[in-house]
C-alpha positions in Angstrom: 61.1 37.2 -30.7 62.7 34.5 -33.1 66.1 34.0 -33.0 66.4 32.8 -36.4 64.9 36.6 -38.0 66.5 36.9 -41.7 66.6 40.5 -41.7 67.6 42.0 -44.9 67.6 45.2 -47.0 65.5 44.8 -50.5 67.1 46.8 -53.7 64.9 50.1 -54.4 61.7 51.0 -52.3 61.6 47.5 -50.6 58.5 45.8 -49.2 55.9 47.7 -46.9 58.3 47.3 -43.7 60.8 48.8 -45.6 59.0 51.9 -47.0 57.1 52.5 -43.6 60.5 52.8 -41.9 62.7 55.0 -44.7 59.5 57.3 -44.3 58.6 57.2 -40.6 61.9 56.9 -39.0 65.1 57.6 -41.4 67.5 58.4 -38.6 67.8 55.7 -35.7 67.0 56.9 -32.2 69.2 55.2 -30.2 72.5 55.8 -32.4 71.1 58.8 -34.1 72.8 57.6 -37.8 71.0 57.5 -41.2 69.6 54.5 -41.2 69.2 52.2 -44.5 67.0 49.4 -41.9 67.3 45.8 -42.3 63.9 44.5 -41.9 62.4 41.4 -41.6 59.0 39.8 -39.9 58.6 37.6 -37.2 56.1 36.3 -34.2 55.4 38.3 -31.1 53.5 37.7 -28.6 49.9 35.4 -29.3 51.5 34.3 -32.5 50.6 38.0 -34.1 53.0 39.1 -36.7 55.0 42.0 -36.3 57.4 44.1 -38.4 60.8 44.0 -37.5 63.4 47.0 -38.1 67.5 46.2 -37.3 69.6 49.5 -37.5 72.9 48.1 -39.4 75.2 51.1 -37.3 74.1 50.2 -33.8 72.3 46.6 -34.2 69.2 47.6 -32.5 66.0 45.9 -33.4 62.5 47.5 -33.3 58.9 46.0 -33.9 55.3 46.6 -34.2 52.6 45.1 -35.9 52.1 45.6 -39.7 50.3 48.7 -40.8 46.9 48.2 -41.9 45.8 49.7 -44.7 41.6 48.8 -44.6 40.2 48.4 -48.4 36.3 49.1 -49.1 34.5 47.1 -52.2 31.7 49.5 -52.5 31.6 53.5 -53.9 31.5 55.7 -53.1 33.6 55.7 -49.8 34.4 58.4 -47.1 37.3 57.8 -45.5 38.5 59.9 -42.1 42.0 58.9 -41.6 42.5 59.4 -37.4 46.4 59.3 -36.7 46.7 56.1 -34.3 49.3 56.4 -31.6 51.8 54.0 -33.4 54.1 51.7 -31.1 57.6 50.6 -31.4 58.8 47.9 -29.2 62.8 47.6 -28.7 63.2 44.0 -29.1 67.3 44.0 -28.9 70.1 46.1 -28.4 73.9 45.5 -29.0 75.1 48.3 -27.5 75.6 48.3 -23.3 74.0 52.0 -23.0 70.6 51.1 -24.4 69.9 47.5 -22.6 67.6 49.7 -20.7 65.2 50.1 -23.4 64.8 46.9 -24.2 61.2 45.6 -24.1 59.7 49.0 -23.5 57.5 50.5 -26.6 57.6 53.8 -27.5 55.6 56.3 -29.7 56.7 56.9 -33.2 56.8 60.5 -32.5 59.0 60.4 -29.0 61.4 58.4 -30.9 61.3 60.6 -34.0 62.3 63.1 -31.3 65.1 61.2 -30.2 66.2 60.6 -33.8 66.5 64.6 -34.2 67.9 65.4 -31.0 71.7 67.0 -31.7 71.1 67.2 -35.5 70.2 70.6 -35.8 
C-alpha cells in the first residue's frame, strides 16, 4: 500500500468510499467504536485501485476494490442483483492486539459480526 495515502473525511454524505462505508460498516470491528472513516484511494496489488477505510479511534486501515455499479445504454433492462461476497483486506493496524490480522481479507458480513459483537 502507499505510504503517502491522504486519508480524509469529506463534509456531508462524502464520496462513494465514504457512503459505502457509513452504510456497510458504521461500527469498526477491531475497536468496535462508531466509526466516522477516513477514507482515501490508493494502489494494491497489479496497480488496481482500491478503496481505503482508516478508523480515527483505533487507526486501522481496511481496503477493497471500488464497488462497481454496471450502467446499460439500452431499454428496457432487467437487472438481477446477486450479492457478491465482498472482501476487506486489513492493510494496517496501530494497535499490538490486531497485528495478526493484518494482510488477511475478510467478508463484509464476518466483520459486520465482529462490529456487533458486545453491543447488544
Amino acid at each position: 500500500m502507499n505510504a503517502h495515502v491522504a486519508f480524509r473525511r469529506e463534509e456531508g454524505e462524502g464520496g462513494s468510499a465514504q457512503r459505502w462505508v457509513d452504510a456497510n460498516l458504521p461500527t469498526c470491528p477491531l475497536c468496535r467504536t462508531q466509526s466516522l472513516w477516513e477514507t482515501a484511494e490508493g494502489s494494491g496489488d497489479l496497480a488496481s485501485t482500491r478503496w481505503l477505510f482508516r478508523c480515527p479511534t483505533c487507526g486501522a486501515v481496511f481496503s477493497m476494490p471500488p464497488e462497481v455499479r454496471a450502467a446499460a445504454v439500452a431499454e428496457p433492462v432487467t437487472v438481477v442483483k446477486v450479492p457478491l461476497a465482498v472482501l476487506l483486506r486489513i492493510d494496517s493496524v496501530q494497535r499490538s492486539q490486531d497485528e495478526d490480522f493484518v494482510g488477511e481479507e475478510f467478508p463484509l458480513n464476518e466483520l459486520q459480526e465482529w462490529a456487533s459483537e458486545g453491543q447488544d
